[in-house]
N, C-alpha and C positions, 0 to 999 in steps of 0.2 A: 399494755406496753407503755411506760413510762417513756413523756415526748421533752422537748427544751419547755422550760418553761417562757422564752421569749419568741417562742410561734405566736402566744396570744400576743393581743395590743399592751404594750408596756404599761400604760396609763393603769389597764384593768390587773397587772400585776402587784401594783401597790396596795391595792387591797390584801393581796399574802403579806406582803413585807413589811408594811408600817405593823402592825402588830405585832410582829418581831420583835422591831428595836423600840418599841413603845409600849408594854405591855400596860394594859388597863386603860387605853384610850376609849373614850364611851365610843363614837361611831367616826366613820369615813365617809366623806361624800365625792365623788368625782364625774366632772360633767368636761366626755371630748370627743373629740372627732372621731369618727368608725369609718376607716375606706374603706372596709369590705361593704358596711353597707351604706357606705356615702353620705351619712349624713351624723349628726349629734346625738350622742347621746347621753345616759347616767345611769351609776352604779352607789347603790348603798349598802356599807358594810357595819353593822352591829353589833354589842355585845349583850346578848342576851345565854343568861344563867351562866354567863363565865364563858361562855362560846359564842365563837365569832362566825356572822352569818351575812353572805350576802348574798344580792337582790338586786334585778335588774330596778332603775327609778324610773317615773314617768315625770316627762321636762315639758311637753308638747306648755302646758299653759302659762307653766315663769318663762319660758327660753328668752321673750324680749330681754325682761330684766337678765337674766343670765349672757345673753351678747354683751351688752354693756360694761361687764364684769371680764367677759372675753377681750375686748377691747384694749383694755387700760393695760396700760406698756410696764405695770410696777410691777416688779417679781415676785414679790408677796405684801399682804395686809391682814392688819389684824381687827375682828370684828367681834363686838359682843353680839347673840342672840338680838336684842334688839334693834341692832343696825342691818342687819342682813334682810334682805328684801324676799326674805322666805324661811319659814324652818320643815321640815322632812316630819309627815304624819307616817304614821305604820299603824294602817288598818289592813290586814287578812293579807292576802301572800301580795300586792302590790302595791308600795309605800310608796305617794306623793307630796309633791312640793306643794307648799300652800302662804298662804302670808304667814309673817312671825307673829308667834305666840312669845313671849315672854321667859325666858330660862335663866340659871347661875353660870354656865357656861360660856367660854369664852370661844374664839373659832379663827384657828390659823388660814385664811387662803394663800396657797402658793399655786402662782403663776407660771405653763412652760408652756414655750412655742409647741403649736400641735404639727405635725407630721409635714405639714405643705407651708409652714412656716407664714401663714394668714393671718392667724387666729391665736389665740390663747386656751390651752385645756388645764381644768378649774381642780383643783384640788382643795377639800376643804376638811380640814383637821380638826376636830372636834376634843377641847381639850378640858382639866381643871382648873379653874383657877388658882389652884395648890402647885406644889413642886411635883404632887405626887405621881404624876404622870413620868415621873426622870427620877424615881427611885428613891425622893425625900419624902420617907411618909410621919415624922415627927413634925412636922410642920403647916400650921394652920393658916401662917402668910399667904396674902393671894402672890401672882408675879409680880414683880416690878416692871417697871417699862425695862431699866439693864435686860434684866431676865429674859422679858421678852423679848429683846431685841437680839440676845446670843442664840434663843431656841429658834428663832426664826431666820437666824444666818445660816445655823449647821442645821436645822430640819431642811431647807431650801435646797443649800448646797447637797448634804445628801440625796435626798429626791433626784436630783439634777444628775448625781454620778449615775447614782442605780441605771434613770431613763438611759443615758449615751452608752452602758455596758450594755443595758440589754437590748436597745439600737443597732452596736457597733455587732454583736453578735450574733442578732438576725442578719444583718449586711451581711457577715462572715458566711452566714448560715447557706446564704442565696448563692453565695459564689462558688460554694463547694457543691451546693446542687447544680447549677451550671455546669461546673467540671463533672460532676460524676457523668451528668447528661450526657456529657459529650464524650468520655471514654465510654459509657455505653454503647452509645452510639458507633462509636468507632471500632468498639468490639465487633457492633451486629454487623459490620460494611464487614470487616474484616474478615467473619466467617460467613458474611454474602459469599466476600471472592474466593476463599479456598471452597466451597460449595461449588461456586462456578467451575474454578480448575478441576477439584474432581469430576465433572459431568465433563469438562471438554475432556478430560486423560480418559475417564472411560468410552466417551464416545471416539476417542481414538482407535482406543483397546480394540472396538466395536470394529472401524473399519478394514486396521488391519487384520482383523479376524476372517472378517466377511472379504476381505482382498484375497486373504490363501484359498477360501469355501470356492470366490468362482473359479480361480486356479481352477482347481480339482475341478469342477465341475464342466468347462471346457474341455479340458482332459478326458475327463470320462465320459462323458455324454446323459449322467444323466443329472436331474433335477437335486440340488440338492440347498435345502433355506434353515437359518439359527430359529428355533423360537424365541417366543419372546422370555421365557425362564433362562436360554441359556443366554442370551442377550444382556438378561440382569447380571447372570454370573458372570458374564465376563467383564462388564463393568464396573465389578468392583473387584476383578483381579488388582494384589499388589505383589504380587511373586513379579519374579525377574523376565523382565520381554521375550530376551529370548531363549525360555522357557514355552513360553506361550503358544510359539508356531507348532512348537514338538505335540503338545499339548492338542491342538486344534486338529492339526495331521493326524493322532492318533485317536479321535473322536470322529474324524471323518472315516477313518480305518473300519472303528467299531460299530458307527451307524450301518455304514454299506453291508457289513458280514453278520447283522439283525436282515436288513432286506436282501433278503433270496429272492424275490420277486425285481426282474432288474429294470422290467418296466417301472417300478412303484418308484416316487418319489420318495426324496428321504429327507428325514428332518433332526436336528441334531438339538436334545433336547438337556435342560440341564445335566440328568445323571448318564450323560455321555462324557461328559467333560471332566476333568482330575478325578479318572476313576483309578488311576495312580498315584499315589504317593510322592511327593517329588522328594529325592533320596537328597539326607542331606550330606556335606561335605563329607563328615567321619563317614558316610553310608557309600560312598562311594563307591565306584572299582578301582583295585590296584591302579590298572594301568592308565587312568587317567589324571593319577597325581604326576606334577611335572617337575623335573630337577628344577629348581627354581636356581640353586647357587652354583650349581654345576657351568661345565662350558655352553650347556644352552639356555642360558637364563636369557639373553639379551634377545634372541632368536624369537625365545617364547613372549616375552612383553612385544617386540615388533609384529610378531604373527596375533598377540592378543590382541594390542593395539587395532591393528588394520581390519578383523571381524569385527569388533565395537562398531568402528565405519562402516563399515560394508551393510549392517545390520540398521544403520542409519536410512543410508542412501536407499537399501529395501524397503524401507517403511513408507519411507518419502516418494516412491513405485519412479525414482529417477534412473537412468542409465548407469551403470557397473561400472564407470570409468575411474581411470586413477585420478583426473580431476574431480571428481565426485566425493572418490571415499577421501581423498589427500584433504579437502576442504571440511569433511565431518569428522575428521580427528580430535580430537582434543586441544591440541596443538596442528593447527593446519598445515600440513606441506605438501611440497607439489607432486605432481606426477611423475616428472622425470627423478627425482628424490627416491617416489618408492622403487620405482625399478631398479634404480644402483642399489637401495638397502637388499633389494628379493637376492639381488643378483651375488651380493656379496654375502649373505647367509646361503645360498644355494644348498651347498652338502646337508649343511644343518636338519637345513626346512625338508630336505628331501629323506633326512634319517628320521628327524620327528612325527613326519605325515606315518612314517612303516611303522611307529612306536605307540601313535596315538590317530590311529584311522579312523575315530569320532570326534576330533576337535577341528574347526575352523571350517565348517562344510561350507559354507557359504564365500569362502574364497575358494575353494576347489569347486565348488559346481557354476559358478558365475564370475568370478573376475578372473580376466586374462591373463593378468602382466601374470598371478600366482600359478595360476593352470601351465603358463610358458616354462616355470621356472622345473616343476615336476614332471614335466614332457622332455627336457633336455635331458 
């Protein structure tokens, strides 16, 4: 997989680059700071048989002379072979610095602050003394100083741009790894917490299940515990709640009519549980689709409403009171409230209970003010 090119140290990218825009430059030398491994070091790039090769260099015995060169606050200078206080041997895969030997060669150094802005990292340009290095190749003139002095403005300054792009776009680089970090991050928290809400809604699921089992099991007297399969299954019910009771009631139905034995404990094991199909809307029965538009529409959302609560306040194992289910409304209102609405749908409530003798059980088997209203 192909990376940024300025993950490496910029310094060591100039070795791709100056052969680019310099093609046929004999060699490259650069000597600089390494934080990753904290200390100095050097790179030599070559042209050997028309390709370009580079090699880590070995500094440990010029480095004095090379501080000194780090040193000096000039941003570039120009050095023949002879003046340079080393020239680069290449024997066998590791090429070192040594005293100068004598060459035709002429040798750009450009100077740039290294990374912790201490120090100077060395670049050293290895050039002809012809044009020919910049595309003049009819011309056996060596440079002039002019000459020299224009290739060593725009060689500098370019140098110079390259470093702060490819600076400026590891900076960029860091910061967008930062953010990614941190939407990750904020991903994994975030599907921490919906992991957690679903353990706490199934351990809900859980208890009101195991609320109706001791129901029944008070009631009937005998033993009766979820395993831990149905336990699973009901924890990750997401059908409708109150669905669920039906569901539980009718598995405690089915376990008990397996035990004929009415001593034996019973246990209520996954494939007790939705071993019905829960029918959907279009599957329905006639008789429990409701005029919706008809004169008991409003009847019907009040009587819907008030089970919604009521199924609440059951869950919550609180008292059946009209302050109880008035406050888990939707819209909360009070007690005295619902009794004027029971009281004023009356006929209604009393035609729809004879129409639909499956809906709203849980106001008819437990809350008063409704049970008052069907008794009148």
């Amino acid at each position: 997989m192909k990376t940024f090119s300025f993950i490496t140290h910029p310094i060591a990218q100039l070795h791709d680059f100056i052969p680019g825009i310099m093609p046929g430059i004999e060699k490259i030398v650069t000597v600089y700071y390494n934080e990753n491994q904290n200390m100095v070091i050097g790179s030599l790039t070559e042209k050997i048989q028309k390709i370009y090769s580079t090699k880590p260099l070995k500094i440990d015995e010029i480095l004095p002379s090379l501080v000194r060169l780090m040193d000096d606050k000039s941003p570039y200078s120009w050095y023949s072979r002879q003046n340079l206080p080393f020239e680069v041997e290449s024997r066998g895969m590791n090429p070192t610095i040594t005293i100068f030997s004598e060459l035709q060669n002429i040798v750009l150094l450009i100077r740039v602050p290294d990374s912790k802005n201490e120090m100077n990292d060395l670049i050293f340009l290895y050039l002809n003394e012809n044009p020919s290095n910049f595309g003049v190749t009819n011309s056996i003139n060596p440079l002039t100083t002019d000459n020299k002095s224009i290739i060593a403005f725009l060689l500098n300054n370019t140098i110079r741009a390259f470093l702060n792009i490819q600076r400026n776009d590891k900076s960029a680089l860091k910061q967008i790894n930062r953010r990614t970090r941190s939407i990750i991050q904020q991903a994994e928290t975030l599907k921490e917490q919906i992991d957690k809400t679903a353990e706490n809604y199934g351990v809900s699921l859980v208890k009101l299940c195991q609320h109706i089992v001791d129901e029944h099991q008070n009631k009937s007297g005998r033993q009766i515990r979820l395993s831990s399969s149905a336990l699973q299954k009901i924890k990750a019910y997401n059908g409708d709640i109150r669905e669920l009771e039906t569901v539980i009631r009718n598995a405690i139905g089915y376990a008990e009519s397996l035990a004929i034995d009415e001593s034996e404990s019973i246990e209520i094991n996954e494939w007790h549980l939705f071993s019905e199909p829960v029918l959907n809307v279009s599957d329905a029965p006639q008789e429990e689709k409701l005029p919706q538009e008809d004169k008991y529409s409003r009847t019907v959302q009040l009587l819907d409403k008030l089970e919604s609560a009521a199924l609440i306040v059951k869950q919550k194992r609180l008292k059946m009171t009209g302050t109880n289910v008035g406050s888990s409304c939707e819209a909360p209102i009070s007690a005295p409230a619902i009794s004027d609405a029971l009281y004023n749908h009356k006929s209604k409530i009393q035609s729809l209970v004879t129409m639909h003798p499956h809906k709203w059980s849980v106001l008819k088997e437990e809350f008063r003010p409704f049970q008052n209203i069907l008794n009148r």
